[in-house]
N, CA, C and O atoms as CSV, one atom per row, in Angstrom:
chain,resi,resn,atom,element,x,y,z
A,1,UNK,N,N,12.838,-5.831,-19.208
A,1,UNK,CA,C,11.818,-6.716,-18.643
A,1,UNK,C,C,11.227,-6.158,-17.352
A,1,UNK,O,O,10.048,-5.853,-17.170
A,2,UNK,N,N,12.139,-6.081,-16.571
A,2,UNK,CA,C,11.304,-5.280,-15.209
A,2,UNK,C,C,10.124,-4.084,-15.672
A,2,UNK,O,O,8.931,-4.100,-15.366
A,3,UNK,N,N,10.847,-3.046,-16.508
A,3,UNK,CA,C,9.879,-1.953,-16.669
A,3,UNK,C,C,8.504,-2.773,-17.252
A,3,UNK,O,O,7.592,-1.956,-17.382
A,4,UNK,N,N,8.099,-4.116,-17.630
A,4,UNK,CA,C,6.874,-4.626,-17.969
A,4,UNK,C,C,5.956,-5.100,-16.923
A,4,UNK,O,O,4.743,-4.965,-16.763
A,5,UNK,N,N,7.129,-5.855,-16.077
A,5,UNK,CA,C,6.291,-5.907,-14.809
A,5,UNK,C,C,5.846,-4.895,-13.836
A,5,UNK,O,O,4.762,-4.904,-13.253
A,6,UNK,N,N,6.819,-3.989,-13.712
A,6,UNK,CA,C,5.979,-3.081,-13.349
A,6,UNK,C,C,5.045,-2.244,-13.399
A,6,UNK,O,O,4.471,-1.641,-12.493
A,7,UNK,N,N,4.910,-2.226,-14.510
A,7,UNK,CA,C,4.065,-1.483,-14.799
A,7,UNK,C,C,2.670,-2.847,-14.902
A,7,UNK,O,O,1.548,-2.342,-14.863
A,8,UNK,N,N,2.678,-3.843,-14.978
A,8,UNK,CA,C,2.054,-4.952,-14.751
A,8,UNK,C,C,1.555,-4.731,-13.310
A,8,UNK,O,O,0.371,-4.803,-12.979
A,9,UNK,N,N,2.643,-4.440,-12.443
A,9,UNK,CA,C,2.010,-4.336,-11.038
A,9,UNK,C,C,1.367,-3.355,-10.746
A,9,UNK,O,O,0.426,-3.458,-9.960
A,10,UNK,N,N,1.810,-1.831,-11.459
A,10,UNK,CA,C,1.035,-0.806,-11.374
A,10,UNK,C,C,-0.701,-1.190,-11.576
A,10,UNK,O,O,-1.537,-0.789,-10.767
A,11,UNK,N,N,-1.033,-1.978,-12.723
A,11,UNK,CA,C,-2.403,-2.370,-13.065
A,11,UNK,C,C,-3.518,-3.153,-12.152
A,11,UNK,O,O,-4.699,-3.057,-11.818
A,12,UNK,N,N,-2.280,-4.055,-11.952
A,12,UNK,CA,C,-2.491,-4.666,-10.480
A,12,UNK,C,C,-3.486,-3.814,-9.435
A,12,UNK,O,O,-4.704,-3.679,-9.316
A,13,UNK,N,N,-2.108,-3.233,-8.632
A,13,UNK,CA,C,-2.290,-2.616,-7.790
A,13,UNK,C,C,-3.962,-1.534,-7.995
A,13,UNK,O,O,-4.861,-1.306,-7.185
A,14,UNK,N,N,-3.837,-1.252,-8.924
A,14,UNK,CA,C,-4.664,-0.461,-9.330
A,14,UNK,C,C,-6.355,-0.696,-9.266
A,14,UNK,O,O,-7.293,-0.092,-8.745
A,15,UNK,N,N,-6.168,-2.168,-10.265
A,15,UNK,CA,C,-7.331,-3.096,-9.818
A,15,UNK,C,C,-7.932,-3.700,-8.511
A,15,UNK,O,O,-9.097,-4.096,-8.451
A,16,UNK,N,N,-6.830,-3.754,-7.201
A,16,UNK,CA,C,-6.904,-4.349,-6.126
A,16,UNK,C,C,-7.772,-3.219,-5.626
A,16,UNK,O,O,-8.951,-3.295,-5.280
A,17,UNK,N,N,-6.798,-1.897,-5.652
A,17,UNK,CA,C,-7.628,-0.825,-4.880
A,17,UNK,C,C,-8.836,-0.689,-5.066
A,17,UNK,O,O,-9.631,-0.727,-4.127
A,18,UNK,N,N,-9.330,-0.439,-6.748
A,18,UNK,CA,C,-10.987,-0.611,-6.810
A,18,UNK,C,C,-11.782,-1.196,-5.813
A,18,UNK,O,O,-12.465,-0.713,-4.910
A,19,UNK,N,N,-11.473,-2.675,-6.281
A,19,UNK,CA,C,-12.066,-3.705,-5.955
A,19,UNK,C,C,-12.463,-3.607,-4.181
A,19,UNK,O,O,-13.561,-3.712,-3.634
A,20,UNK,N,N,-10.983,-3.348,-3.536
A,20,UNK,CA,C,-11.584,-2.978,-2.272
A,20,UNK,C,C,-12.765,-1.957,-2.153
A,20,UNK,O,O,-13.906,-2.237,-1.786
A,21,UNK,N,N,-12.325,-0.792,-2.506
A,21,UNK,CA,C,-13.280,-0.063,-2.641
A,21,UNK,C,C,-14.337,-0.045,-2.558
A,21,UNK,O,O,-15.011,0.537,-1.708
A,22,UNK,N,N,-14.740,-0.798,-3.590
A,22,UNK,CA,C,-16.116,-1.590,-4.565
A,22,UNK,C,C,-16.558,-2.384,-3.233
A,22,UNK,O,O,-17.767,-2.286,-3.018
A,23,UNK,N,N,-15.863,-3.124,-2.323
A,23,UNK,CA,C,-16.206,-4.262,-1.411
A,23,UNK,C,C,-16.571,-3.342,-0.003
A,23,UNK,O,O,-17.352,-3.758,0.854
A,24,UNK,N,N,-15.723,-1.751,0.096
A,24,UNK,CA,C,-16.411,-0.904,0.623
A,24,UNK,C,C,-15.021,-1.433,2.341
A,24,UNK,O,O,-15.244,-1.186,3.526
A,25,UNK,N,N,-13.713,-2.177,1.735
A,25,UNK,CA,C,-12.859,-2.311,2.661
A,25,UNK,C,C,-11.929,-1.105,2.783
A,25,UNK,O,O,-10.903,-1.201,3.457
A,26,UNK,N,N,-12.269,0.083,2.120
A,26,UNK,CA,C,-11.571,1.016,2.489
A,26,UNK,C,C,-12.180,2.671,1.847
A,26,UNK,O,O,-12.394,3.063,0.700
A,27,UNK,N,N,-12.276,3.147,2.810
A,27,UNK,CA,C,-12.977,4.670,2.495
A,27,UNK,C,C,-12.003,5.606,2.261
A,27,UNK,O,O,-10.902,5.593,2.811
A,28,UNK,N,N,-12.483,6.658,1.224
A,28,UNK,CA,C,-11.447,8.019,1.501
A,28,UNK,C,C,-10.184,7.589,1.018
A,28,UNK,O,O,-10.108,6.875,0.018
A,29,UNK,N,N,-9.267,7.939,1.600
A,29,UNK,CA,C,-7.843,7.996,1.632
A,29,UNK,C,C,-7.467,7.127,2.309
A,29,UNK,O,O,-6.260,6.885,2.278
A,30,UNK,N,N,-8.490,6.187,3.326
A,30,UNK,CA,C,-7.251,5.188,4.050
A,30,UNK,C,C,-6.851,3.856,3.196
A,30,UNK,O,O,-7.134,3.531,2.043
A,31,UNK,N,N,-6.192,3.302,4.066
A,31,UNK,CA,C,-5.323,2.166,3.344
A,31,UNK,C,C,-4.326,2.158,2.322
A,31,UNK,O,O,-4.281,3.079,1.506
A,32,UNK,N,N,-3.402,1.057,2.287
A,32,UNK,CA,C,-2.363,0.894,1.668
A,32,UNK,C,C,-1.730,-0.078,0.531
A,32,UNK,O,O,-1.794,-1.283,0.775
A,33,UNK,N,N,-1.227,0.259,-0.484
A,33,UNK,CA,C,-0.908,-1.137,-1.219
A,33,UNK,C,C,0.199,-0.978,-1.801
A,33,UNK,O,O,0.540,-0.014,-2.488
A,34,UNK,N,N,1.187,-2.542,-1.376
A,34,UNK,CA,C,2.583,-2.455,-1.976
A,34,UNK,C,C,2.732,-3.588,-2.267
A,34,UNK,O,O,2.310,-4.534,-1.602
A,35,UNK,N,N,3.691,-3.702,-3.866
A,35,UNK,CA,C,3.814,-4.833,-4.313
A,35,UNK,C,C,5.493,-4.744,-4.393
A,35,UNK,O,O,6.028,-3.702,-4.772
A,36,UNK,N,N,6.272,-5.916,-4.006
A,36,UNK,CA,C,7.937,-6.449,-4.875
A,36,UNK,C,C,8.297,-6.559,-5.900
A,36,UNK,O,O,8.322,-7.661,-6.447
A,37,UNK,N,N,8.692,-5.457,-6.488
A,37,UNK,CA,C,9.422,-5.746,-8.020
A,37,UNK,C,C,10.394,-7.091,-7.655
A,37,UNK,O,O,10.162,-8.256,-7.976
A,38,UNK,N,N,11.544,-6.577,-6.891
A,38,UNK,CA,C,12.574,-7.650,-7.015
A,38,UNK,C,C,12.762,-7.481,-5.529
A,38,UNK,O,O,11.803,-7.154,-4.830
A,39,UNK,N,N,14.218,-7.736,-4.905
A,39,UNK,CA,C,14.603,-7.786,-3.828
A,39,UNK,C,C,14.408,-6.822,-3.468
A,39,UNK,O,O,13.741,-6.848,-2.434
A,40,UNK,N,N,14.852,-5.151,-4.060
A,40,UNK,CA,C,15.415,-4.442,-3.443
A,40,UNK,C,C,14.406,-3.294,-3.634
A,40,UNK,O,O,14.513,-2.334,-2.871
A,41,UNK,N,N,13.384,-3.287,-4.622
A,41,UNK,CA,C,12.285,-2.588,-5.153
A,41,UNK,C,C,11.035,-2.858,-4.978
A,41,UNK,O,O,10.505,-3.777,-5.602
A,42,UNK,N,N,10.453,-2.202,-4.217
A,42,UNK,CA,C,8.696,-2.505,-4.454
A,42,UNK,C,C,7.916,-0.778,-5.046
A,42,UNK,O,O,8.278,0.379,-5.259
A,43,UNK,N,N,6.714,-1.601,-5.092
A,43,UNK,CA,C,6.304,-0.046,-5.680
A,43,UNK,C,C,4.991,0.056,-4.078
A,43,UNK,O,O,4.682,-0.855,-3.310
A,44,UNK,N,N,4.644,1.112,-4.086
A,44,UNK,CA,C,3.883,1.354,-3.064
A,44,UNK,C,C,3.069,2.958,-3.276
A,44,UNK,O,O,3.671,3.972,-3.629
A,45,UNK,N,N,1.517,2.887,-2.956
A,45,UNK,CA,C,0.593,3.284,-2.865
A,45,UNK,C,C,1.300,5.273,-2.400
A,45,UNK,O,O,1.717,5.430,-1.252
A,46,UNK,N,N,1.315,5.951,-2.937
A,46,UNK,CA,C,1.614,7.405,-2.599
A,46,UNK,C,C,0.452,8.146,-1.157
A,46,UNK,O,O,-0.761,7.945,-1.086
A,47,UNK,N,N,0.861,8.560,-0.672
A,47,UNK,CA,C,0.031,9.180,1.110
A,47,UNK,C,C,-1.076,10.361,0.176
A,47,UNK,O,O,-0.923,11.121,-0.781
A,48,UNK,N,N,-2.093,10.017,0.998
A,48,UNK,CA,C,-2.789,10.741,0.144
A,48,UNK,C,C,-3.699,10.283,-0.897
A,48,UNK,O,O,-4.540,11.007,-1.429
A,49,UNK,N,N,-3.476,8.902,-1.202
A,49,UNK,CA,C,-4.255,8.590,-2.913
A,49,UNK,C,C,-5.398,7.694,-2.152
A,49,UNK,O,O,-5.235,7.215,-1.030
A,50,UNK,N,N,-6.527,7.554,-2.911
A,50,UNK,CA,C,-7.502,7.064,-3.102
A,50,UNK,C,C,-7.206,5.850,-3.673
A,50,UNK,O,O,-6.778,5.741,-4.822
A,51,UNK,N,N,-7.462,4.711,-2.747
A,51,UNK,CA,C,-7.420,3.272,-3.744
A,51,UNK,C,C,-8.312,3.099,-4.465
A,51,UNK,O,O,-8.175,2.255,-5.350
A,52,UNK,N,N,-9.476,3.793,-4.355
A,52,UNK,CA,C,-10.853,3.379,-5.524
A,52,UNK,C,C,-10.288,4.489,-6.532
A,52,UNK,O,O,-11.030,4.575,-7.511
A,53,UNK,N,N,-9.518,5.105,-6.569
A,53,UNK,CA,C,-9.451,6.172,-8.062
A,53,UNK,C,C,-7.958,6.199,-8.180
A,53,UNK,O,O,-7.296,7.141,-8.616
A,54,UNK,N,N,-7.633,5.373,-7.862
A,54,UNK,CA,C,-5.991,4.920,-8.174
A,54,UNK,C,C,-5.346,5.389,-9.719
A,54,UNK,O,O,-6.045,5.008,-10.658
A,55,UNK,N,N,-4.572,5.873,-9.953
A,55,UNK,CA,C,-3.901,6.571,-11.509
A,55,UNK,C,C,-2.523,5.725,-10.940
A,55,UNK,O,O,-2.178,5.502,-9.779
A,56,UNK,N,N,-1.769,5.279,-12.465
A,56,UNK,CA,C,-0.304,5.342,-12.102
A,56,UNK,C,C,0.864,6.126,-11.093
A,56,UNK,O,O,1.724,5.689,-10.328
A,57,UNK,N,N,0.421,7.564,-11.513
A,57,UNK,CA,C,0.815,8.569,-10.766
A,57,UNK,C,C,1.235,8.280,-9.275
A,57,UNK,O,O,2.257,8.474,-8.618
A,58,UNK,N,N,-0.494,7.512,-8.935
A,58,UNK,CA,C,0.139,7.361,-7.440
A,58,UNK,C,C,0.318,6.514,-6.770
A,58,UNK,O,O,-0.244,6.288,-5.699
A,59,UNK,N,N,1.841,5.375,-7.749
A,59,UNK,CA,C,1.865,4.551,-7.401
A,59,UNK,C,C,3.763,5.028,-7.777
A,59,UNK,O,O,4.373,5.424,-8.770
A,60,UNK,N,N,4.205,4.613,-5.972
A,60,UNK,CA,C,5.552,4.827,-6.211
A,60,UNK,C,C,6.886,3.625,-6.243
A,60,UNK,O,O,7.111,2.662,-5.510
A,61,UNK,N,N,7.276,3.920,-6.878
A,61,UNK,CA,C,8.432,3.043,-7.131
A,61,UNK,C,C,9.770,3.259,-5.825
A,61,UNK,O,O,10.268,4.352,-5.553
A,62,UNK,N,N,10.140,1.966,-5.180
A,62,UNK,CA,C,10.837,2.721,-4.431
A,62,UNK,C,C,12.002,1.889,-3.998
A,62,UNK,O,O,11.803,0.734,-3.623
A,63,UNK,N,N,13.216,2.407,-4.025
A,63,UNK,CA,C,14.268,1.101,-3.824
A,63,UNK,C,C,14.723,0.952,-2.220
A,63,UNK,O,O,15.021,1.965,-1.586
A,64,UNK,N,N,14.751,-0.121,-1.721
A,64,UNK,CA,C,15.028,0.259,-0.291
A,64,UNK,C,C,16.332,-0.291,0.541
A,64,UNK,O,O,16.616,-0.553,1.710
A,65,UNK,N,N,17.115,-0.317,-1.071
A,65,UNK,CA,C,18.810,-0.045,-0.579
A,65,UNK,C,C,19.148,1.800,-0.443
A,65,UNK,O,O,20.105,2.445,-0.014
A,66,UNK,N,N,18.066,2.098,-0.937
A,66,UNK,CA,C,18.920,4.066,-1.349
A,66,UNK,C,C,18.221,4.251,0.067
A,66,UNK,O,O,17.242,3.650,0.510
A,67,UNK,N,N,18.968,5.215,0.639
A,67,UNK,CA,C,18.357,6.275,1.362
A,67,UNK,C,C,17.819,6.956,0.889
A,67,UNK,O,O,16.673,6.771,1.298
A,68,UNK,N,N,17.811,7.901,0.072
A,68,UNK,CA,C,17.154,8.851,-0.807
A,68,UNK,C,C,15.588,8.474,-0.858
A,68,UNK,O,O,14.628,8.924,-0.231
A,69,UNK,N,N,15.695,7.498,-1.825
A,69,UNK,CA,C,14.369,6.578,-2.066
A,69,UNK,C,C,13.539,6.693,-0.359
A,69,UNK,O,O,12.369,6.973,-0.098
A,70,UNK,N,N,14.192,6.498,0.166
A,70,UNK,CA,C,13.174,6.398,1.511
A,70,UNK,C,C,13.494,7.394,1.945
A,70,UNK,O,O,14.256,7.204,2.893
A,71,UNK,N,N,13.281,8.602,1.719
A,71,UNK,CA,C,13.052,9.911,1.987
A,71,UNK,C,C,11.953,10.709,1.361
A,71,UNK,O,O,11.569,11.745,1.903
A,72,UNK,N,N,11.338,10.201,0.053
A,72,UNK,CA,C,10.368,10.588,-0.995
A,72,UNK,C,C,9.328,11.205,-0.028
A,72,UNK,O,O,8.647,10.565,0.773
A,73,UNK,N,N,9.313,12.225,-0.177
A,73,UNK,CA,C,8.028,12.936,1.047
A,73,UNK,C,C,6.357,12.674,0.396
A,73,UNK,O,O,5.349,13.263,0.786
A,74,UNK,N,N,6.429,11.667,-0.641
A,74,UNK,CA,C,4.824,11.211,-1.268
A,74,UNK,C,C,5.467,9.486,-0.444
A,74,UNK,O,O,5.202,8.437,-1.030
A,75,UNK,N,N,6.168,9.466,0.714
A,75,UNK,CA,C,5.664,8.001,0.978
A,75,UNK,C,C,4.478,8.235,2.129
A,75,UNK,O,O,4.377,9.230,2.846
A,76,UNK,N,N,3.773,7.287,2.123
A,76,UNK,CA,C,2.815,7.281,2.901
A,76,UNK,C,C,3.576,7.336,4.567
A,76,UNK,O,O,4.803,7.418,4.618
A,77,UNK,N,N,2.959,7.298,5.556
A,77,UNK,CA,C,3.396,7.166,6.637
A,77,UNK,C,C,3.452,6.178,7.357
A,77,UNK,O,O,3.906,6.153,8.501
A,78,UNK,N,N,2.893,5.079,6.612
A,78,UNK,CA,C,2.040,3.674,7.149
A,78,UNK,C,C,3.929,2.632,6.267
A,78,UNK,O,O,4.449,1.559,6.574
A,79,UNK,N,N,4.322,3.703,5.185
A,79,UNK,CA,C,5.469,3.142,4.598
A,79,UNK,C,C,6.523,1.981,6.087
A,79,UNK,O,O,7.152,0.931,5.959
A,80,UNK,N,N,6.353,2.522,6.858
A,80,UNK,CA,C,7.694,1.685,7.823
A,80,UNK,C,C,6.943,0.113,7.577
A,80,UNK,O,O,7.306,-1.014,7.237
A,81,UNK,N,N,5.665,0.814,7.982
A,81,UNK,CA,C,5.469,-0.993,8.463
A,81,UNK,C,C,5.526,-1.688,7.157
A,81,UNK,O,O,5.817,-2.884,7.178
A,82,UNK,N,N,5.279,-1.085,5.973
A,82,UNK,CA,C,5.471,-2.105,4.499
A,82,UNK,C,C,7.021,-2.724,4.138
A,82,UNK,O,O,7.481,-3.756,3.649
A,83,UNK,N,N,7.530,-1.440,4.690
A,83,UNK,CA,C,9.362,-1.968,4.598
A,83,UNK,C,C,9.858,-2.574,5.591
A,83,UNK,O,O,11.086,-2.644,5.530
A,84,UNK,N,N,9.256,-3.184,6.754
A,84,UNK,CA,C,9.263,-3.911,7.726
A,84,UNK,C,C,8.898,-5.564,7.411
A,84,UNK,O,O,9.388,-6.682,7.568
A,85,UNK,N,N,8.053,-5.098,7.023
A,85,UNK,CA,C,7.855,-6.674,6.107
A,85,UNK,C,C,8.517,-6.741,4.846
A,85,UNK,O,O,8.324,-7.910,4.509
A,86,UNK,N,N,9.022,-6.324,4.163
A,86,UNK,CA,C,9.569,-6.738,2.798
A,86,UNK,C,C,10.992,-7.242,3.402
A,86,UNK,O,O,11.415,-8.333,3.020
A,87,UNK,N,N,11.853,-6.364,4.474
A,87,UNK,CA,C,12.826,-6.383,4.567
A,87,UNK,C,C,13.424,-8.038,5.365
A,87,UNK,O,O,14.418,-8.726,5.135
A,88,UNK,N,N,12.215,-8.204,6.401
A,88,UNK,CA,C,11.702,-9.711,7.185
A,88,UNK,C,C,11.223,-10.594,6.676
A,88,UNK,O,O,11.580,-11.733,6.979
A,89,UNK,N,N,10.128,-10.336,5.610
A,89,UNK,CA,C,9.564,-11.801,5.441
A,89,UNK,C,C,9.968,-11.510,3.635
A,89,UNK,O,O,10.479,-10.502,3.148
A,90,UNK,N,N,9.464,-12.958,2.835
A,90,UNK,CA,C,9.827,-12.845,1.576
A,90,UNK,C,C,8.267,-12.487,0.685
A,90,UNK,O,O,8.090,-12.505,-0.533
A,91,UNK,N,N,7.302,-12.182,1.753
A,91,UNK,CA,C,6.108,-11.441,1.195
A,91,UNK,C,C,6.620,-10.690,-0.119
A,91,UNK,O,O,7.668,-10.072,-0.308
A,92,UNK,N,N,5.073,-11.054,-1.331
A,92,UNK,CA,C,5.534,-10.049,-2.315
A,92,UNK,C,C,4.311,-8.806,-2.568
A,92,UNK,O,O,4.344,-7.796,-3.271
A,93,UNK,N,N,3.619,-9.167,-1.989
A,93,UNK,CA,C,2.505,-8.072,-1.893
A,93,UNK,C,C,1.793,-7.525,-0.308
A,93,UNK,O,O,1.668,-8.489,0.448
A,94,UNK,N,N,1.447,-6.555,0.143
A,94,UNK,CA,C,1.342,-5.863,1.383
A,94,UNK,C,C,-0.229,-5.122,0.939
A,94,UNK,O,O,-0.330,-4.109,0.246
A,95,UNK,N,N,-1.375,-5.902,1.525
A,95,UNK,CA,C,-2.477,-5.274,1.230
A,95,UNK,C,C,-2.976,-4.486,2.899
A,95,UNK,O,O,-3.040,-5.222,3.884
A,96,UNK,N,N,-3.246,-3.203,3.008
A,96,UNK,CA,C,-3.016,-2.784,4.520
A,96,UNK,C,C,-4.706,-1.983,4.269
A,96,UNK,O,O,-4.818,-0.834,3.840
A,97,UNK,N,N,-5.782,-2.790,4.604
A,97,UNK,CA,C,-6.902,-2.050,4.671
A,97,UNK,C,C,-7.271,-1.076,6.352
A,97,UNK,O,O,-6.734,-1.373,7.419
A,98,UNK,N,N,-7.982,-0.273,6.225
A,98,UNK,CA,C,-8.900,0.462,7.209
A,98,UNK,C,C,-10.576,0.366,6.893
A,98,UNK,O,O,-11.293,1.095,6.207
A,99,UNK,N,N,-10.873,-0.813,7.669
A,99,UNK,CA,C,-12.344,-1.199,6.813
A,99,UNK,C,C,-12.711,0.005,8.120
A,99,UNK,O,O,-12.029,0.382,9.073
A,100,UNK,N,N,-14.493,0.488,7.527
A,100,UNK,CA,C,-14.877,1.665,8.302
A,100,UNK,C,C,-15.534,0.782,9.780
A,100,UNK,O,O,-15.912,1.392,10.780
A,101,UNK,N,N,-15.559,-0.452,9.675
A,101,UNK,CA,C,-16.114,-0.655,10.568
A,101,UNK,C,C,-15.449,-1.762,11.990
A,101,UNK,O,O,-15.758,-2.302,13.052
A,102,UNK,N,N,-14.315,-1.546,10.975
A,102,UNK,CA,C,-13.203,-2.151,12.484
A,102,UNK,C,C,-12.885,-0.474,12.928
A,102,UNK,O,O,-12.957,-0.222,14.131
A,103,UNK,N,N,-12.550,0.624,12.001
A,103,UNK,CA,C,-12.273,1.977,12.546
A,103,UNK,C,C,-13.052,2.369,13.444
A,103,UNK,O,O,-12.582,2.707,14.531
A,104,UNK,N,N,-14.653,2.422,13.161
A,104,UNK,CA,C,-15.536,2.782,14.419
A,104,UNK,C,C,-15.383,1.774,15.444
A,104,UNK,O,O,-15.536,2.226,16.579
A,105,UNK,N,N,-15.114,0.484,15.369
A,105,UNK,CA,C,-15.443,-0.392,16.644
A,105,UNK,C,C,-14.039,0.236,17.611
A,105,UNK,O,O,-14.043,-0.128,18.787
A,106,UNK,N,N,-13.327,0.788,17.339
A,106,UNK,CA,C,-11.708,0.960,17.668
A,106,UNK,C,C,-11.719,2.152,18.282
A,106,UNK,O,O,-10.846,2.340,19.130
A,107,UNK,N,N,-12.825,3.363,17.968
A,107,UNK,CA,C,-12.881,4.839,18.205
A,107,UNK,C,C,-13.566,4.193,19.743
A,107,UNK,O,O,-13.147,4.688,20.790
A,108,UNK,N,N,-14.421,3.294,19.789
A,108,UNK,CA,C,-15.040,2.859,21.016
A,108,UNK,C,C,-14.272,2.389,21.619
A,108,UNK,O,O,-13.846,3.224,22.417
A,109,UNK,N,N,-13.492,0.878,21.792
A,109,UNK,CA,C,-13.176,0.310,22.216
A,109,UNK,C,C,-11.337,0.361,22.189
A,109,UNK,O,O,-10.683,0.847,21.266
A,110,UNK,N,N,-10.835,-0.191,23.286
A,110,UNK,CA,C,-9.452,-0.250,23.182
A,110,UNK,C,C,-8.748,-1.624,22.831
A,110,UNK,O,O,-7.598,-1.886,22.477
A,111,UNK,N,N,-9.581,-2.203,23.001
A,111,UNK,CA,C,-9.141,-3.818,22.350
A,111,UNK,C,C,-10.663,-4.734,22.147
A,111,UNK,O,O,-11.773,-4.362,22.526
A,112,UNK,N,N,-10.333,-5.984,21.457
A,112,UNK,CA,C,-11.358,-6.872,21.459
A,112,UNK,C,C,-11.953,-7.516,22.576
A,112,UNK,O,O,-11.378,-7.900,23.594
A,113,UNK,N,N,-13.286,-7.607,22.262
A,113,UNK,CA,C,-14.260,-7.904,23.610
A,113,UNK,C,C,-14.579,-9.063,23.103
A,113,UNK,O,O,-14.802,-9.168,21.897
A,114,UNK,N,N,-14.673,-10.473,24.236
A,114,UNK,CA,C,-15.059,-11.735,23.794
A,114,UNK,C,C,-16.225,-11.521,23.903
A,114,UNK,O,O,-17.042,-12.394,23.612
């Protein structure tokens, strides 16, 4: 049963990334997406991938009782803060955009201006 959902979430995930895309909330290579299999498993977005051209491939499975598992040198780098929340809150999905236009307001500015 799990291997259905996951791969359920793989499709998911897959569709989300487009869609951002498509909505133009994430350019290039930035941003992130991770979903909870169960407690101890989520799958999460590989460093490097394109959410608008998302393949299975680069979508990783990852357990975060192993050490090992959190050593995978295709985790993204943005990975702490996703396993920061899975491990704290009972969140089951982690959508982590870089829209281009909070990025430029940010290259300017160091915080928000009322």
């Amino acid at each position: 049963m799990i291997f259905g959902k996951e791969s359920k979430l793989k499709d998911e995930i897959i569709k989300i990334g487009k869609k951002l895309s498509d909505l133009r909330l994430v350019v290039a290579h930035s941003g992130n997406l991770s979903a909870r299999i169960d407690e101890n498993h989520i799958l999460v977005t590989a460093t490097g991938s394109s959410l608008g051209a998302l393949t299975c491939g680069d979508i990783i499975r990852v357990d975060l009782t192993d050490p090992q598992s959190l050593k995978n040198p295709k985790l993204t780098s943005e990975f702490p803060l996703h396993q920061l929340i899975y491990k704290n809150l009972k969140h089951r999905v982690v959508i982590h955009c870089h829209p281009t236009l909070v990025n430029a307001y940010f290259a300017i500015y160091s915080d928000l201006k009322a």
